[in-house]
Kinemage of the C-alpha trace (Angstrom):
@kinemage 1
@onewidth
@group {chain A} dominant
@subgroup {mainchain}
@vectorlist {calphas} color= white
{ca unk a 1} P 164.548 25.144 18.743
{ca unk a 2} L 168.346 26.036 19.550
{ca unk a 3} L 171.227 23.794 20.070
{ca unk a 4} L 171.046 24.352 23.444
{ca unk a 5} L 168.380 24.961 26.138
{ca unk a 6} L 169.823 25.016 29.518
{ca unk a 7} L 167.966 28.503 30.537
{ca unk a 8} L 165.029 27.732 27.963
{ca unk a 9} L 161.657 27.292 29.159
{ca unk a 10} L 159.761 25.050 26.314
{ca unk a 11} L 156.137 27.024 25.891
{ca unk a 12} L 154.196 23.424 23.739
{ca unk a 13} L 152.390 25.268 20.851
{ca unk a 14} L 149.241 23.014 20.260
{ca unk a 15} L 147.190 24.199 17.458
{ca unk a 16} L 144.759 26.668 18.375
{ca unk a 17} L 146.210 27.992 21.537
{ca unk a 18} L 146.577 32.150 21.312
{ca unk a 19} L 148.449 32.699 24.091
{ca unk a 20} L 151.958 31.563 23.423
{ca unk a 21} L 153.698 34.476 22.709
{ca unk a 22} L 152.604 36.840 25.651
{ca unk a 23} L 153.656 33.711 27.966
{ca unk a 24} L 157.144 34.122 25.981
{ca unk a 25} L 157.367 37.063 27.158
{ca unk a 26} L 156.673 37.231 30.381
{ca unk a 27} L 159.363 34.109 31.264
{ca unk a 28} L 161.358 36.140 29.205
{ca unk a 29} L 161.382 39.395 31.256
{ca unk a 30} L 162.244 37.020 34.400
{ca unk a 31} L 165.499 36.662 32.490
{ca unk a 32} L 164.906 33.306 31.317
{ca unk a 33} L 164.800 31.921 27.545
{ca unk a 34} L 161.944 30.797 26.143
{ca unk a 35} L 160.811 28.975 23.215
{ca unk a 36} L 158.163 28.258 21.256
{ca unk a 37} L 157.735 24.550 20.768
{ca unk a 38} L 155.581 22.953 18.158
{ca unk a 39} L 153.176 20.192 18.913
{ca unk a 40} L 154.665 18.121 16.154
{ca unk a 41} L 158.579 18.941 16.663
{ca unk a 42} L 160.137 15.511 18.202
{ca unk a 43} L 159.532 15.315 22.004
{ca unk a 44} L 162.836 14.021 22.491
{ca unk a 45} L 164.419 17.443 22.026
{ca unk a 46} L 162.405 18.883 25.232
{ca unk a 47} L 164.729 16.617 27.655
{ca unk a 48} L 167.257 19.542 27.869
{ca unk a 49} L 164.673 22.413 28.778
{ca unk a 50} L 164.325 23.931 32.474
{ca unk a 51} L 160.631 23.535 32.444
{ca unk a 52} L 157.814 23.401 30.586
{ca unk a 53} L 154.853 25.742 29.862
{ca unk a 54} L 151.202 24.874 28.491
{ca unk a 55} L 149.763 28.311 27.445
{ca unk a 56} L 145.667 28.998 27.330
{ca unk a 57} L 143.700 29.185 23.979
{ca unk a 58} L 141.728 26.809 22.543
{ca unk a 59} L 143.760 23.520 21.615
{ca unk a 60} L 142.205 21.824 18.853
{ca unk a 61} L 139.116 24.656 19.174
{ca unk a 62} L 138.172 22.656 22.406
{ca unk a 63} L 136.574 19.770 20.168
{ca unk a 64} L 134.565 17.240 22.475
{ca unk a 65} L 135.372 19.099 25.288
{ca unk a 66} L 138.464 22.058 26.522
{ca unk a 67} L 142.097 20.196 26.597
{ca unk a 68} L 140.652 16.995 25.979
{ca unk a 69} L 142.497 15.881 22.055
{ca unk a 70} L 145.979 18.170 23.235
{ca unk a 71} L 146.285 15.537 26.332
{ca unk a 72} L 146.332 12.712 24.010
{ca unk a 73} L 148.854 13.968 21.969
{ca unk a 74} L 152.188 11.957 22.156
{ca unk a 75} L 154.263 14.994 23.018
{ca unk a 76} L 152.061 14.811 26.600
{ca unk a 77} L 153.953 11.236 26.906
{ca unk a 78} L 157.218 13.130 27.024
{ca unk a 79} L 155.856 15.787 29.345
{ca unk a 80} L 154.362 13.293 31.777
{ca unk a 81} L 157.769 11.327 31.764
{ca unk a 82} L 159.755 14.590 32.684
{ca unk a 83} L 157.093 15.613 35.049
{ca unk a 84} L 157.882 11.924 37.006
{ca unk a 85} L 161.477 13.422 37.185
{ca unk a 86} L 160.300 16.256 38.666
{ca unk a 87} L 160.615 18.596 36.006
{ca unk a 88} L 158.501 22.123 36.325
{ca unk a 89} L 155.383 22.131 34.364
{ca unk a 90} L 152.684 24.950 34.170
{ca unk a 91} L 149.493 24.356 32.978
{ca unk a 92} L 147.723 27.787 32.174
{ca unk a 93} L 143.806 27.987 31.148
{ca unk a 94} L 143.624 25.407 28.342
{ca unk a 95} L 146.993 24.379 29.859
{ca unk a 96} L 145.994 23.442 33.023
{ca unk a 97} L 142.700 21.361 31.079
{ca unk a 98} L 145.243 19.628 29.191
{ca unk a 99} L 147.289 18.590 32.607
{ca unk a 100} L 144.017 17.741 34.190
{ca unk a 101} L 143.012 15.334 31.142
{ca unk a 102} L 146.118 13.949 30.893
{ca unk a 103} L 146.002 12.828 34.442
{ca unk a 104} L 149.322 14.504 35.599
{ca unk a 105} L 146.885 16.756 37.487
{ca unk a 106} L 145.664 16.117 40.628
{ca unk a 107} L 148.602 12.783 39.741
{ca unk a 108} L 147.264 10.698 42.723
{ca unk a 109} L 146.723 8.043 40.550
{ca unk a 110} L 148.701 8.423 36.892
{ca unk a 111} L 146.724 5.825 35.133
{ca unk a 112} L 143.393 7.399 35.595
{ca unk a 113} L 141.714 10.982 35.412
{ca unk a 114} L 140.486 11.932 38.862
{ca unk a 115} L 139.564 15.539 38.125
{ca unk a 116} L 137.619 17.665 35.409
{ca unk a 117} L 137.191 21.385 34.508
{ca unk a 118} L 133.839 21.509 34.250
{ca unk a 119} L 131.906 24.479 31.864
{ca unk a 120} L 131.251 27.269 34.934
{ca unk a 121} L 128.229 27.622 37.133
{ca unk a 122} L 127.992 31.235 38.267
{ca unk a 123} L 124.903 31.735 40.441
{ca unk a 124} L 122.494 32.316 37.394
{ca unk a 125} L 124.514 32.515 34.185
{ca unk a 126} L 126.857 29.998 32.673
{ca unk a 127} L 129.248 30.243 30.256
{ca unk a 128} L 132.584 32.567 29.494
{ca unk a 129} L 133.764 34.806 31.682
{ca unk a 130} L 136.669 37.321 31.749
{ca unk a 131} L 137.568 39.536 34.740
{ca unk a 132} L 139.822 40.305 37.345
{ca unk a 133} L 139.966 38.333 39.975
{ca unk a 134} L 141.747 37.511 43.473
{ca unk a 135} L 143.928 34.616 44.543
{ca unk a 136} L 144.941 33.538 47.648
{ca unk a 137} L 148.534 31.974 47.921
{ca unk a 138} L 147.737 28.727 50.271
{ca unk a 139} L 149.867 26.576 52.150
{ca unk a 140} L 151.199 24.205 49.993
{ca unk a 141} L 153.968 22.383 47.823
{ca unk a 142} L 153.580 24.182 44.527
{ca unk a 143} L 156.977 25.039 43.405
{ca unk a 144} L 155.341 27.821 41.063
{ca unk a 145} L 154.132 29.697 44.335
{ca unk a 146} L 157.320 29.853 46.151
{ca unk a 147} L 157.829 33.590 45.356
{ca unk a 148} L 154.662 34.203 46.897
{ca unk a 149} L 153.782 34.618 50.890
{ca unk a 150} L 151.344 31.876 52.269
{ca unk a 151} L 148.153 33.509 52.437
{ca unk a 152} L 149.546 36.948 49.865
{ca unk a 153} L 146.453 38.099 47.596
{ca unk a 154} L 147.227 38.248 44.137
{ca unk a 155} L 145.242 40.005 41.806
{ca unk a 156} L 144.976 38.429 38.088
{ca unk a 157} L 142.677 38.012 35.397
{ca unk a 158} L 140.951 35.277 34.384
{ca unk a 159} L 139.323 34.410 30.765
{ca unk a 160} L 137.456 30.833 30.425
{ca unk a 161} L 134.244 28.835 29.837
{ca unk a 162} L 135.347 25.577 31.421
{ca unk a 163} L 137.120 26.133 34.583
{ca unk a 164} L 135.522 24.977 37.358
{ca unk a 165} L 137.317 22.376 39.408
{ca unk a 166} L 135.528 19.399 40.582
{ca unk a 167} L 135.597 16.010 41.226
{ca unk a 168} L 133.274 13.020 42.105
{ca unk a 169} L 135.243 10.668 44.366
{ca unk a 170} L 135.264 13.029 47.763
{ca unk a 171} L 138.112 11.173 49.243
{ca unk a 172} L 140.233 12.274 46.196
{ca unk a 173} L 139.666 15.749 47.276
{ca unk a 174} L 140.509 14.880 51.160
{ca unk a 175} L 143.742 13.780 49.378
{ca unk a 176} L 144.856 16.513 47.899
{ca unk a 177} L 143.865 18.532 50.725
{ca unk a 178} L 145.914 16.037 53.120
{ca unk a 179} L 149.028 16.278 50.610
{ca unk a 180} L 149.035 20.674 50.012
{ca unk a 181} L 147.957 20.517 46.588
{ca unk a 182} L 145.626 23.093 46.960
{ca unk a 183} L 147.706 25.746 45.728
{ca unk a 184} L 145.738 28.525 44.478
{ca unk a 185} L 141.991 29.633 46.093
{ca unk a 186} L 139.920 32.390 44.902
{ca unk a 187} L 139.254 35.092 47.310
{ca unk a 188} L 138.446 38.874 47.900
{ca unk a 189} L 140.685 41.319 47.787
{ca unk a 190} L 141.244 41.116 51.569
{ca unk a 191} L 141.816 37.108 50.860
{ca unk a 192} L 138.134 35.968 52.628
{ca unk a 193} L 137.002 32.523 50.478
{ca unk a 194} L 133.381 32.574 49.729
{ca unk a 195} L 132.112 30.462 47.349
{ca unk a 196} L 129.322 32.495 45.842
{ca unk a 197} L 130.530 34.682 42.769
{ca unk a 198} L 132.258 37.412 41.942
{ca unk a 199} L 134.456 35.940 44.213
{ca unk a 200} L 134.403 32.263 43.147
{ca unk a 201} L 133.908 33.596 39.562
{ca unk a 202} L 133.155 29.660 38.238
{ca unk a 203} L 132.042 27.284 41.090
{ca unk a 204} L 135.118 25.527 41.190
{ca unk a 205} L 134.919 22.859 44.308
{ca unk a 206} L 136.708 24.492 47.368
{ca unk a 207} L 137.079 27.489 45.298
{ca unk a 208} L 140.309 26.128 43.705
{ca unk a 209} L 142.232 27.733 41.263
{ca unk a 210} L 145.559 26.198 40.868
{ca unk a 211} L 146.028 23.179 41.999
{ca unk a 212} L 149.581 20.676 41.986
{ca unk a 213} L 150.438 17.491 41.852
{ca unk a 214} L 151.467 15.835 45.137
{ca unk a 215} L 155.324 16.490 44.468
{ca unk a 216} L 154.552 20.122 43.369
{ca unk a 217} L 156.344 20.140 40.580
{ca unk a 218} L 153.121 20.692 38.411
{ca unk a 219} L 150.717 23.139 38.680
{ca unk a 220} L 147.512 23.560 36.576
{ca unk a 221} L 145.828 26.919 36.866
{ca unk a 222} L 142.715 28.693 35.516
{ca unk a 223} L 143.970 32.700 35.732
{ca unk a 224} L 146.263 34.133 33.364
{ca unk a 225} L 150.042 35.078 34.848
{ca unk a 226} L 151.328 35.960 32.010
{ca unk a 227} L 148.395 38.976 31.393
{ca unk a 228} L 149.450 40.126 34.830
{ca unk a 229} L 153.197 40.644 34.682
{ca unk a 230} L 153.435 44.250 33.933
{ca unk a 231} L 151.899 46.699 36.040
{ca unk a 232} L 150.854 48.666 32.792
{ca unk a 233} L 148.010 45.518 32.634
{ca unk a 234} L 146.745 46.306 35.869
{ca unk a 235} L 143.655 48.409 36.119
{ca unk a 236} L 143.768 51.484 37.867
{ca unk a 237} L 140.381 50.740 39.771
{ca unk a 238} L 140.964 47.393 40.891
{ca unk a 239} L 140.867 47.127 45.089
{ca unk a 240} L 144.021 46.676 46.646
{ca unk a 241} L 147.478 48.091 47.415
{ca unk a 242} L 148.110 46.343 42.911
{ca unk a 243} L 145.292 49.113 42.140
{ca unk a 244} L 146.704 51.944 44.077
{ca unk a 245} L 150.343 51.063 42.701
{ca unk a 246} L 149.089 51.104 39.395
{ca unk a 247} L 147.074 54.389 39.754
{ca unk a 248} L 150.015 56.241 41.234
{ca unk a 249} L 152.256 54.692 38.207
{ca unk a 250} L 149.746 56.861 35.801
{ca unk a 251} L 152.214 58.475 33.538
{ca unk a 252} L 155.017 57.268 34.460
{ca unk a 253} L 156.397 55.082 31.642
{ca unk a 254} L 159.187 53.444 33.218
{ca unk a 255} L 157.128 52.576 36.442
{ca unk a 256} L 154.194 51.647 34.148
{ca unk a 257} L 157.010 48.458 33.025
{ca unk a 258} L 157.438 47.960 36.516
{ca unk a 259} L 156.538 44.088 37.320
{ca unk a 260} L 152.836 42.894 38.225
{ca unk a 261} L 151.090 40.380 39.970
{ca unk a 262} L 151.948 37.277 37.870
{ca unk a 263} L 155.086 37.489 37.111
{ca unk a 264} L 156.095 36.126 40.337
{ca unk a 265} L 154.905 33.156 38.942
{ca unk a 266} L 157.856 32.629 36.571
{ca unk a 267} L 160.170 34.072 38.520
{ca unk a 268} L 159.913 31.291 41.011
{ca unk a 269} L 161.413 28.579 38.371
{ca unk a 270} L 163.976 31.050 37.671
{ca unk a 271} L 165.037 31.023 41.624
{ca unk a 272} L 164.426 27.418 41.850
{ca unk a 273} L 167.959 25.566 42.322
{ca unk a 274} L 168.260 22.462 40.932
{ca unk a 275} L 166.594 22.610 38.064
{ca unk a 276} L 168.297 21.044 34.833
């Protein structure tokens, strides 16, 4: 890493993650720095980024179960200690089952895991699935969502075999409901939650799909951002005023580099003030 990294958003290379460098680049066309951060490099040296980033892929090739062997690596230590200060950390796919097996997601209670990604349940198949799906911004105090309007749709793909939130202590979820971590819900393109799939595409509980810790500093999220942030990723038949922008951008080479969905998402930490 550089000397300095004031503007540089730290994106934690665990082995076996594949989605590194297109999350580069999308903090990257926010104006932001970012680098690439091996798993092995001495934690120490992420004290002086702006945030952190854990990119999806397949972390260890999801050995025992997705996230599980990354969250008990000792660079985590160093990322839970700067997530207590209330540093930015994103958690995205395999990401967000690394936060959620390290305990810094839901964070109600640090020195125990109170939530799981669980392999999907989709009516009757199980297994991988990769689509396009809707979110619904909710009401909450994700600092990652701040660029968004409460209750905005945003279109964004999604790519997993384990991503369905869920819990077994009830009063844990009453908690997080009670404290606006419930950040991100799955929806249909006119932002109605159902739970029954396509549009709750795993089962998750409550049909959650990002979801913060209490001080909203961390947010662990199933869809990909970073495959969303150009509009040139956006399918031309997808419902919605992101379709129609994209279809009228047909041809158009400088507004198919136009911004998408997700890059909102990065954008945020660069607006955030504060943030050292």
């Amino acid at each position: 890493m550089a000397d300095t990294f004031k503007d540089t958003v730290a994106i934690i290379q665990f082995p076996g993650v594949n989605c590194e460098y297109e999350t580069a680049a999308a903090v990257r066309s926010v104006g932001l720095d970012a680098d690439l951060f091996r798993w092995n490099e001495n934690p120490e040296l992420l004290e002086e980024c702006m945030a952190v980033i854990l990119p999806g892929g397949f972390s260890y090739q999801d050995r025992i179960r997705a996230g599980v062997v990354a969250a008990k690596d000792r660079i985590m230590d160093k990322v839970s200690e700067l997530a207590r200060k209330g540093r930015p950390v994103l958690g995205i796919c395999n990401g967000a089952q690394v936060l959620v097996e390290s305990g810094l997601i839901p964070g109600i209670h640090w020195e125990r895991v109170d939530l799981a990604l669980a392999p999907n349940v989709m009516m009757d198949r199980e297994g991988y699935y990769c689509n396009w799906v809707f979110l619904r911004n909710e009401d909450s105090r994700c600092i990652w969502t701040t660029a968004f309007g409460t209750g905005e749709i945003i279109p964004i793909p999604v790519a997993h075999a384990e991503g369905r939130f869920v819990t077994e202590d009830m009063d844990i979820l009453e908690e997080m409901k009670q404290n606006g971590q419930i950040a991100l819900r799955y929806c249909s393109s006119r932002g109605e939650v159902d739970d029954l799939f396509p549009l709750n595409p795993n089962g998750s509980l409550e049909n959650m799909a990002g979801v913060c810790n209490p001080e909203g500093n961390v947010l662990a999220m199933m869809p990909h951002p970073e495959r969303a942030s150009w509009l040139r990723q956006v399918p031309e038949d997808l419902l919605g005023s992101w379709g129609r922008k994209r279809w009228r951008a047909a041809g158009d080479v400088s507004k198919m580099e136009m911004e998408g969905p997700g890059r909102r998402f990065f954008a945020a930490v660069l607006s955030r003030e504060g943030v050292k």
